[in-house]
C-alpha positions in Angstrom: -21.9 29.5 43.6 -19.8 27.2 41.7 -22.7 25.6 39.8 -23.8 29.4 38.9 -20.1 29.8 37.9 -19.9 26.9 35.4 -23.3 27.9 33.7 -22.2 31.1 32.9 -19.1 30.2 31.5 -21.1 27.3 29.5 -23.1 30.4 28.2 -20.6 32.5 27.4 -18.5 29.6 25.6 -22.1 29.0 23.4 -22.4 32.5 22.7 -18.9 32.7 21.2 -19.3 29.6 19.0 -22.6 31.0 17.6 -20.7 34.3 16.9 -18.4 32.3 15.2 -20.6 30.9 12.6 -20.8 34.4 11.3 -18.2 35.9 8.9 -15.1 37.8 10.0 -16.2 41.9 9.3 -11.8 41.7 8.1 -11.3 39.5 5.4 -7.3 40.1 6.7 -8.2 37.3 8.9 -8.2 34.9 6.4 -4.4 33.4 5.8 -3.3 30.6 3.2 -0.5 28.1 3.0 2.7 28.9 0.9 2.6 25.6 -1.2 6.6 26.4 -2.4 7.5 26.8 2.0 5.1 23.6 2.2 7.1 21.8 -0.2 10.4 22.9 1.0 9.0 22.1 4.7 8.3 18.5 3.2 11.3 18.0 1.6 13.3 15.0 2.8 16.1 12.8 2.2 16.3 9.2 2.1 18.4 9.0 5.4 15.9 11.5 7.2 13.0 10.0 9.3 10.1 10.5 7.5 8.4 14.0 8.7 5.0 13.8 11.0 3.8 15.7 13.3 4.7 14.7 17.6 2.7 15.3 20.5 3.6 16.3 23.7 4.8 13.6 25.7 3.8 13.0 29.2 4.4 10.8 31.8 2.8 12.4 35.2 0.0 10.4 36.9 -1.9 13.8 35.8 -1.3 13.8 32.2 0.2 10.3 31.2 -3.5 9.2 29.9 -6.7 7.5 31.8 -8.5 4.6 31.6 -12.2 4.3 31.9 -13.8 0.7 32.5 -17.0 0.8 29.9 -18.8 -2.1 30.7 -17.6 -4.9 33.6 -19.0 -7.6 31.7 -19.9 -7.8 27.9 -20.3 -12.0 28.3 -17.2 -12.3 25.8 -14.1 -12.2 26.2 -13.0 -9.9 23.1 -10.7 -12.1 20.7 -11.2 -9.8 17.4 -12.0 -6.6 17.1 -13.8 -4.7 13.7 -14.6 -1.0 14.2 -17.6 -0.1 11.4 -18.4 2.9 9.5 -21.6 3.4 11.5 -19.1 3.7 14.9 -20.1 0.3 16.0 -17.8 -2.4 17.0 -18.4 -6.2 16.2 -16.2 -7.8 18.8 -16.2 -11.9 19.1 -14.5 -15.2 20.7 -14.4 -18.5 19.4 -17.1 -20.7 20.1 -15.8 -23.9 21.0 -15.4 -23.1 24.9 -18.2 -23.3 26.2 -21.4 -21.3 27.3 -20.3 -17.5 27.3 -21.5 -14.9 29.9 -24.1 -13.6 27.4 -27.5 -15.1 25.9 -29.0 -15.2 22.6 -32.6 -13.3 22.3 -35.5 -14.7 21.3 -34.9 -18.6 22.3 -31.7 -19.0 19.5 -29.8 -21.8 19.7 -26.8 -23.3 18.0 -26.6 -26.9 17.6 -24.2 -29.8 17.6 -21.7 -27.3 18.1 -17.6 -29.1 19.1 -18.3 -28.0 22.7 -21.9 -28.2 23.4 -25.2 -30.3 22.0 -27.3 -26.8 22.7 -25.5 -23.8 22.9 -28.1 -20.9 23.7 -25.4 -18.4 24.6 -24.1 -15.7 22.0 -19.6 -15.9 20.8 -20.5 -12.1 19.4 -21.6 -8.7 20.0 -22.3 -5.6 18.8 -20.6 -2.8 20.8 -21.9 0.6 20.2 -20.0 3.8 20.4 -21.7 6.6 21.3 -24.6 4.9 23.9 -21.8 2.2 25.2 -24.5 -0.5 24.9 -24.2 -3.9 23.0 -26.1 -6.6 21.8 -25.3 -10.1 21.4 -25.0 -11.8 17.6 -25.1 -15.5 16.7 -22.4 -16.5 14.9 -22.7 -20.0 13.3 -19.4 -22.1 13.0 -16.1 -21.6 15.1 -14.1 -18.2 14.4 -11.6 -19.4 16.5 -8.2 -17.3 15.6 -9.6 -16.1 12.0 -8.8 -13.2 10.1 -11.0 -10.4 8.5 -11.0 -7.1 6.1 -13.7 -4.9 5.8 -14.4 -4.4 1.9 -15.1 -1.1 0.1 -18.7 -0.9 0.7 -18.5 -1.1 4.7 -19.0 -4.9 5.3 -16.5 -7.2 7.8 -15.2 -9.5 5.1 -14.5 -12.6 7.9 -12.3 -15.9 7.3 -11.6 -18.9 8.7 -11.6 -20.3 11.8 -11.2 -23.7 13.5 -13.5 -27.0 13.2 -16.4 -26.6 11.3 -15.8 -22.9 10.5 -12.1 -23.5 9.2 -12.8 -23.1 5.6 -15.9 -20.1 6.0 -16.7 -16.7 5.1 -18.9 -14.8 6.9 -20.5 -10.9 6.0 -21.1 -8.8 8.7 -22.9 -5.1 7.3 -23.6 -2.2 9.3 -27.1 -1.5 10.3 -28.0 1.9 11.8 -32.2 1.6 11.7 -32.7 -2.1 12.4 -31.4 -4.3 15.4 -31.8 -7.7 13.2 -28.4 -7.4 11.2 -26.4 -10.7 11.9 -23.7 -12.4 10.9 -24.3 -14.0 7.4 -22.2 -17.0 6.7 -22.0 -17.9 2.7 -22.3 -21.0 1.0 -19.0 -20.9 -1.2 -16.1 -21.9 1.3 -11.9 -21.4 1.1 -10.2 -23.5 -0.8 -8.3 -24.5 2.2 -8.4 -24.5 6.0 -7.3 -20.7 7.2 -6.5 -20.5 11.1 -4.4 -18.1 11.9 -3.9 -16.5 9.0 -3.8 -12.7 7.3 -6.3 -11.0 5.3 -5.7 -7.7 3.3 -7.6 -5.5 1.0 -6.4 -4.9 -2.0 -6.5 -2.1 -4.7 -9.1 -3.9 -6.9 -11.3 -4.6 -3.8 -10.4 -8.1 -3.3 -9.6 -9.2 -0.1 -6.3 -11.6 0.0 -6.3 -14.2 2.7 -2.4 -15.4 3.5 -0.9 -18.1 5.3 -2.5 -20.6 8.4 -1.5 -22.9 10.4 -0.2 -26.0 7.4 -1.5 -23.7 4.7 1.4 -22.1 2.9 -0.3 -20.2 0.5 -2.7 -17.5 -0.2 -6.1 -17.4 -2.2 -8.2 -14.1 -2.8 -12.1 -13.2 -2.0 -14.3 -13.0 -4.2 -12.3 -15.5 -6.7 -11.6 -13.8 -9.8 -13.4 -16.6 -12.3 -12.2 -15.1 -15.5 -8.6 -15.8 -14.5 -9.6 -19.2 -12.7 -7.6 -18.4 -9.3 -7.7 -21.0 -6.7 -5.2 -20.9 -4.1 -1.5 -20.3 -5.0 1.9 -21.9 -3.0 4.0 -19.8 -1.0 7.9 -21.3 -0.3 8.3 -18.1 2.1 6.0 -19.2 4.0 7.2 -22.8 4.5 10.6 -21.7 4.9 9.8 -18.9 7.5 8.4 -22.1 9.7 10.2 -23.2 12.9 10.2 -26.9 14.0 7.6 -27.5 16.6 7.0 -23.9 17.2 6.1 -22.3 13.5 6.3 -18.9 14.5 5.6 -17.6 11.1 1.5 -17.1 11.9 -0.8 -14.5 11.6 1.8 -12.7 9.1 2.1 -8.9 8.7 0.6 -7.6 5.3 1.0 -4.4 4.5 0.2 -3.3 0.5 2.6 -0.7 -1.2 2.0 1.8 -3.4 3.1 0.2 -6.1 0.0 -2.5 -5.6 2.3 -5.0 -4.1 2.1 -6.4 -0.8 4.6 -6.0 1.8 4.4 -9.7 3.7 6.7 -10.3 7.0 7.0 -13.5 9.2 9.5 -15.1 11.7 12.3 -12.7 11.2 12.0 -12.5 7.2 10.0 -9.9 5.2 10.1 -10.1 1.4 7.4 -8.0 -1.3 4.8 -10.5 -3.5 3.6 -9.8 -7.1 0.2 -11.6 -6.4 -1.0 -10.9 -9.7 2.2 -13.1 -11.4 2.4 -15.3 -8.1 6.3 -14.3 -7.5 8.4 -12.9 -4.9 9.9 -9.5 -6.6 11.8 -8.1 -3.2 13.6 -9.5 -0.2 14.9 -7.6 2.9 17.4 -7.9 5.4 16.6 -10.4 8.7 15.6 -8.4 11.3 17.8 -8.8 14.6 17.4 -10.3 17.8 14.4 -12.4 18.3 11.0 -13.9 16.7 8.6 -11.7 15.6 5.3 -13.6 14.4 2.9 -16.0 16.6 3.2 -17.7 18.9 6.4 -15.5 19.4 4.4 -12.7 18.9 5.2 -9.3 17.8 3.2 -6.5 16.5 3.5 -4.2 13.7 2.5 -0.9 12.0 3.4 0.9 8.5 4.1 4.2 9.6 2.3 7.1 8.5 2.7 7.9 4.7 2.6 11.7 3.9 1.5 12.3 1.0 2.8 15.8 -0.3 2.0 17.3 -3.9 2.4 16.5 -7.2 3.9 13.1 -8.6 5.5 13.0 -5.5 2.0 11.7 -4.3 2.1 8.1 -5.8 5.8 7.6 -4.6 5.4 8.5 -0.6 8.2 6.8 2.3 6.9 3.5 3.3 8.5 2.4 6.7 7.2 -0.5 8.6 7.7 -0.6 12.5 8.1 -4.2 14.3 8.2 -4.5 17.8 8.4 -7.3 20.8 8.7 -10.9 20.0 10.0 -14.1 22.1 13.7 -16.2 21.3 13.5 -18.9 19.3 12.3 -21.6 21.7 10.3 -19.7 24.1 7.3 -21.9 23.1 8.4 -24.8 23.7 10.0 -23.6 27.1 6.4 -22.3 28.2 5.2 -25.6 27.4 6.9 -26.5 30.4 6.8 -23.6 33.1 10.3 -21.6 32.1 9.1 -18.2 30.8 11.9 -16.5 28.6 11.6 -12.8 29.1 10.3 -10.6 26.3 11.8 -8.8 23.3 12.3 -5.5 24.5 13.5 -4.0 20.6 11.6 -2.5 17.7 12.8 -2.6 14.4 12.1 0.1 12.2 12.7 -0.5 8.1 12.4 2.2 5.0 11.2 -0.2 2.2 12.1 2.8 -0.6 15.7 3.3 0.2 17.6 1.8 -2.0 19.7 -0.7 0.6 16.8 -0.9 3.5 18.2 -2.0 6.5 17.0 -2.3 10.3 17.4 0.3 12.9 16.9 -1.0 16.0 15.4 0.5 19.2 15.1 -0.6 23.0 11.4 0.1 24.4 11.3 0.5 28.2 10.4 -2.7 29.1 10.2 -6.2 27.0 6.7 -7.3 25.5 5.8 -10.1 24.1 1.8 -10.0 22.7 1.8 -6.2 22.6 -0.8 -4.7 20.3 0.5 -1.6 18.7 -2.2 0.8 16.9 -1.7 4.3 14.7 -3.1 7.3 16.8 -4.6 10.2 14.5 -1.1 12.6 15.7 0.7 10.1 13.5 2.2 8.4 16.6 2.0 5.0 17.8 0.7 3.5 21.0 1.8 0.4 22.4 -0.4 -1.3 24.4 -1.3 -5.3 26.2 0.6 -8.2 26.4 3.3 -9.6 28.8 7.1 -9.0 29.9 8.2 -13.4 29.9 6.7 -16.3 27.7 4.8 -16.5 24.6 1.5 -16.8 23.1 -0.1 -19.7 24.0 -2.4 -21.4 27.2 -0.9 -20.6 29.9 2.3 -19.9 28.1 2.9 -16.0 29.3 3.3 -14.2 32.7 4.2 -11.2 34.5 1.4 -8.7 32.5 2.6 -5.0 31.6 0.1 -2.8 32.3 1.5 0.4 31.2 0.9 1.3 27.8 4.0 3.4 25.7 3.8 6.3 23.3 6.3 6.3 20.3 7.1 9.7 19.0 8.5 8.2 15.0 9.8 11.9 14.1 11.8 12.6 17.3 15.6 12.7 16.3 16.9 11.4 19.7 15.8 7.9 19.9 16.1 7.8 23.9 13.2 10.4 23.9 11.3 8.7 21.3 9.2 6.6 23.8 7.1 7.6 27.0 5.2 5.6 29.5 1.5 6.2 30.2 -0.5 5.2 33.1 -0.8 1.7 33.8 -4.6 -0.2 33.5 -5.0 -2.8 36.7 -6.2 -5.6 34.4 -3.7 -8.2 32.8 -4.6 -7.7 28.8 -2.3 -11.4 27.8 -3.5 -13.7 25.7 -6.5 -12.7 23.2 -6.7 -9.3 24.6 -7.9 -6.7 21.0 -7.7 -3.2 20.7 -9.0 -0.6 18.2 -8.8 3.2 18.1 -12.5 5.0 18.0 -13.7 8.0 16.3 -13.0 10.3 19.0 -9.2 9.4 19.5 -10.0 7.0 22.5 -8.6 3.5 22.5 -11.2 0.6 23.3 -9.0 -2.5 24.9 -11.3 -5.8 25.7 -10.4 -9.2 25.6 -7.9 -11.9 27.5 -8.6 -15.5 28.1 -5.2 -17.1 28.8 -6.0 -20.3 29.6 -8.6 -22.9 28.3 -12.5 -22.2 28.9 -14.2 -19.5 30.4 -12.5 -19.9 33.8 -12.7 -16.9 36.5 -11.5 -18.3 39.4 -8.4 -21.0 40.0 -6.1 -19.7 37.8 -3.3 -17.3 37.7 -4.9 -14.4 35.2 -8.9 -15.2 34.7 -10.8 -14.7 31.8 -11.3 -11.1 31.3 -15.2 -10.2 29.7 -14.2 -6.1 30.7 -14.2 -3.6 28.1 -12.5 -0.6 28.9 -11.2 2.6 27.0 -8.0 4.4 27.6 -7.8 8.0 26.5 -4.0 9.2 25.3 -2.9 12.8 26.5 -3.9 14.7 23.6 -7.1 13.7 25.5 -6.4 15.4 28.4 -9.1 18.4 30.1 -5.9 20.7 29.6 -6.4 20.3 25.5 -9.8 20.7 25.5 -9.8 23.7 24.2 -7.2 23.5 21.6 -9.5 20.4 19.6 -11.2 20.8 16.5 -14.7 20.3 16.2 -15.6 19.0 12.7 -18.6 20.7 11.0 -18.4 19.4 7.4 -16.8 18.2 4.5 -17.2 19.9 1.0 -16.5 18.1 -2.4 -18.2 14.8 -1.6 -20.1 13.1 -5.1 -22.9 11.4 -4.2 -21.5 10.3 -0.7 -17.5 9.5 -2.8 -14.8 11.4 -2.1 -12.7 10.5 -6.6 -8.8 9.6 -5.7 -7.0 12.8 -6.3 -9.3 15.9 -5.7 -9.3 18.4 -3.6 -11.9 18.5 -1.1 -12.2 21.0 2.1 -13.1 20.5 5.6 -14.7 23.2 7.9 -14.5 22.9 12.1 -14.2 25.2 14.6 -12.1 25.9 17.3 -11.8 27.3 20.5 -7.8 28.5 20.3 -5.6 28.7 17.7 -2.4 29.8 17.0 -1.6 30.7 13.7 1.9 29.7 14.2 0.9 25.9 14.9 0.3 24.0 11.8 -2.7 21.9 11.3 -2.4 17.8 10.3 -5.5 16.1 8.7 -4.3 12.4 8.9 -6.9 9.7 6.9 -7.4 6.6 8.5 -8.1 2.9 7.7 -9.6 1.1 10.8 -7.9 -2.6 12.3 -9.3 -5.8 12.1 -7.5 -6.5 15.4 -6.7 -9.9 16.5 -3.7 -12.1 18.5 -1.7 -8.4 18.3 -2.0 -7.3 14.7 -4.3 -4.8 13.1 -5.2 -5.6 9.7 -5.6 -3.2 7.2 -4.4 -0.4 9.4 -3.4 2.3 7.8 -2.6 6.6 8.2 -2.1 8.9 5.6 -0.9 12.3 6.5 -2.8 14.0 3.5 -1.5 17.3 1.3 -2.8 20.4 2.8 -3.2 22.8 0.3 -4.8 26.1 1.9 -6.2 27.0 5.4 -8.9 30.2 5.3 -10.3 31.4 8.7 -14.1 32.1 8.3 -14.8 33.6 11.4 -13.7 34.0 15.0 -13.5 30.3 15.7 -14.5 28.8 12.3 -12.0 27.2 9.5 -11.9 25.6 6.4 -8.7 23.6 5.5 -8.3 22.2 2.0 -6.7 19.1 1.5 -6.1 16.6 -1.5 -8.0 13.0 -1.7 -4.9 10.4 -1.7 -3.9 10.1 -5.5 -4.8 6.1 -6.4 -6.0 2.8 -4.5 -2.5 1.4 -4.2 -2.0 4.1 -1.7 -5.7 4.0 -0.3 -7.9 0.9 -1.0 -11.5 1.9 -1.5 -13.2 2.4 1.5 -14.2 4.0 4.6 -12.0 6.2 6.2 -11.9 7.8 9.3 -10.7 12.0 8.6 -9.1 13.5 11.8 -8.1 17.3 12.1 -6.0 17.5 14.3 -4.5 20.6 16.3 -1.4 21.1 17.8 -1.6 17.4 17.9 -4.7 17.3 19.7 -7.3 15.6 17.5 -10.8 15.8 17.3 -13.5 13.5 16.6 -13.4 12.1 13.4 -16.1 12.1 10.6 -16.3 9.2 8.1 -15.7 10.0 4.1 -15.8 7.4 1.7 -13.5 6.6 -1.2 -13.6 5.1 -4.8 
């Protein structure tokens, strides 16, 4: 009787979303956005947060989000992280430990390798989506702790590395027909050793590679010949270096509208012409502890909303820093003390005209935390440990309980929630990324050195699992939009600036509840920083009901590259902060 029960709702539910493909017979259905009450809505100060729209929070067992183990074993333990256009996931470990969990096909082999003579086991994987299946890849020279950007055509732009693959750059491009695309390593090499450093896309398409252990510089990709760039000296970077700790790796990039790049480490941040080689902006020290590897933090710009008119190319920019270890933790690790964890975020406006930090308490310390941009325009904080560092063996005492942040809330005590807890320790070279249907997919954690599973106080974790945040809950099923397809595409391009709509349907609206449609750059995710992460909240400029449960929302492209690099983008409507799954747009 049940079973009957369920198909007949399923058929009644069809039969409703087929009558809504046909038009309204009252064209009083149709409604449209005021853009003078949108405008006044948008207003802000400079001492106002800047305006997104919050979820609901939860923090029941029921509703507090739930994790789902994909696959028990991939063979890899999941270092870096790269989410493609084609909702794929190359995921990959350094290749200096050993034999993985996971063979090559076809008899490959890698040779004369740092660890092994023969090495006939794959470092990478494909991971897709939709089927949860992957494949294994063969990278050639050791990506240990490299960086990466995916450039404006779709391919993983991917740097440096240790040993042998210290000064390499590798292509990685989608493939949807074929199972043969691999890694591609080039013959032209960096102009110095990168490990550990930063890579960013810029407005021109280049892809800027920062900082490294003993490399205080930065150097672009591809070199631009006519100007004859090398690699260029960075003092910030040498002074932001602690003594037998460093704790200025793996910086935080971030580009500004006004083509710029926002660069933090340690506990400085300052803003670098790269084009003239000169630091034009510094900021305040943030308080408390250190912020960049091995005392690692994480970061995220906050959403910028873009709103109309000039008003566009000028949006907030506020950067959010949280966790971190004291100065000294390292070393401390080193030998079995573990400090406990930063437990403070740091939130900055880089357009006021005196920025300064505001500082928050998150329920518990976290040092390693990986912190990612949900399509609601909130964050989500998840991984890492409560005492020690970054480091082998240098960490304990995991928390397994991811926390929401809520940036618009005007009482900072209710600003953060805690979610259901995972039961596997995420610590050291643990990755995250966000997929296309608002899920989170968490993999990685190898703690110590080598592949070891047994003997040791938090094994190496080969687990991929995905946790789903509460706007994911059964409850908000039936308030999320269902995509059906975006108008005012040129030959595949969405042109900065124009207008272009999006039709979805819906199972429940409330005309009182506004819609969002948030625009969003996927993370190269690695050692607790997403690279190239970025949300725009973008200008809604009508919404027109087309049926029952169909609706078209128009919205305007962002307005240059500074504020959206050319690229793939991930485009979320999202309803009464429940989001749907995304489709990809691309644009130039």
């Amino acid at each position: 009787m049940a079973l009957i029960k369920i198909q007949s709702f399923c058929l009644l539910f069809t039969i409703l979303i087929l009558f809504s493909l046909f038009p309204s017979p009252s064209s009083s259905l149709s409604h449209h956005h005021s853009r003078r009450q949108k405008q006044r809505r948008h207003s802000q100060s400079s001492q106002q947060l800047p305006t997104i729209f919050r979820p609901s929070f939860f923090t029941s067992t029921e509703s507090g989000g739930e994790w789902v183990t994909l696959q028990e074993s991939i063979g890899v333990s999941a270092m870096h992280m790269q989410l493609l256009y084609n909702n794929k996931v190359v995921i990959f470990d350094r290749t200096d430990f050993g034999p993985s969990n996971l063979s090559l096909p076809d008899g490959k082999c890698r040779y004369n390798d740092e660890a092994l003579d023969v090495d006939c086991t794959a470092h990478s994987l494909l991971y897709d989506v939709s089927s949860n299946t992957f494949r294994p890849l063969m990278v050639q020279t050791d990506v240990w702790c490299s960086s990466g950007a995916v450039n404006s055509d779709g391919t993983l732009i991917q740097t440096g590395g240790y040993h042998a693959g210290d000064h390499k750059i590798r292509l990685f491009s989608p493939c949807d027909d074929v199972d043969d695309c691999d890694w591609t390593e080039l013959p032209q090499n960096l102009t110095v050793q990168r490990w550990y450093a930063s890579d960013h896309i810029l407005p021109d398409g280049r892809v800027i590679i920062v900082g490294g252990r003993r490399a205080f510089s930065y150097e672009f990709f591809p070199k631009n010949v006519n100007n004859n760039d090398g690699v260029f000296y960075l003092q910030f970077l040498k002074e932001t270096t602690d003594f037998k700790e460093e704790n200025n790796l793996y910086p935080f990039l971030y580009i500004l509208p006004d083509g710029n790049l926002y660069m933090f480490a340690n506990q400085r941040s300052v803003v670098l012409d790269y084009v003239n080689n000169r630091i034009v902006k510094e900021f305040p020290v943030i308080p408390g502890e250190k912020r960049s590897y091995p005392a690692t933090g994480s970061s995220v710009m906050l959403p910028l909303r873009l709103s109309a008119g000039d008003s566009a190319q000028n949006p907030v920019v506020e950067v959010m820093i949280c966790g971190g270890a004291s100065g000294g933790a390292y070393i401390k690790a080193q030998k079995g003390v573990f400090v406990r964890a930063s437990s403070t975020c740091g939130r900055m406006r880089l357009t006021d005209p005196d920025p300064k930090w505001v500082m928050e308490d998150m329920p518990m310390g976290r040092v390693m935390p990986d912190m990612l941009l949900l399509p609601t325009g909130d964050v989500i904080i998840l991984n890492g440990a409560s005492k020690g560092t970054a480091g082998w063996e240098n960490a304990f005492d995991p928390v397994l309980n991811p926390v929401l942040y809520s940036p618009n809330e005007p009482d900072p005590s209710k600003r953060f929630s805690v979610l259901n807890p995972s039961t596997i320790p995420r610590m050291y070279h643990s990755s995250v990324t966000l997929l296309p249907d608002g899920r989170i997919l968490v993999g990685g954690s190898n703690p110590h050195v080598r592949y070891n599973f047994t003997g040791v106080r938090y094994p190496t974790e080969l687990s991929l699992e995905a946790f789903s945040p509460p706007y994911l809950a059964p409850q908000n099923s039936h308030l999320r939009p269902s995509i059906l397809a975006v108008e005012g595409q040129i030959s595949g391009f969405l042109s900065y600036g124009q207008q272009f709509s999006i039709t979805f349907t819906l199972g429940f609206y409330q005309p009182e509840e506004e819609l969002m449609v948030s625009m969003i750059a996927p993370s190269f995710t690695t050692h607790s920083f997403g690279m190239n992460q970025r949300l725009l909240v973008l200008d809604i400029l009508e919404i027109e009901q087309l049926s029952m449960f169909a609706y078209k929302v128009t919205v305007v492209a962002p307005p240059s590259r500074n504020i959206a690099p050319p690229g793939y983008y991930m485009i979320f409507v999202v309803h009464q902060n429940v989001p749907g799954q995304c489709v990809w747009v691309r644009i130039q």
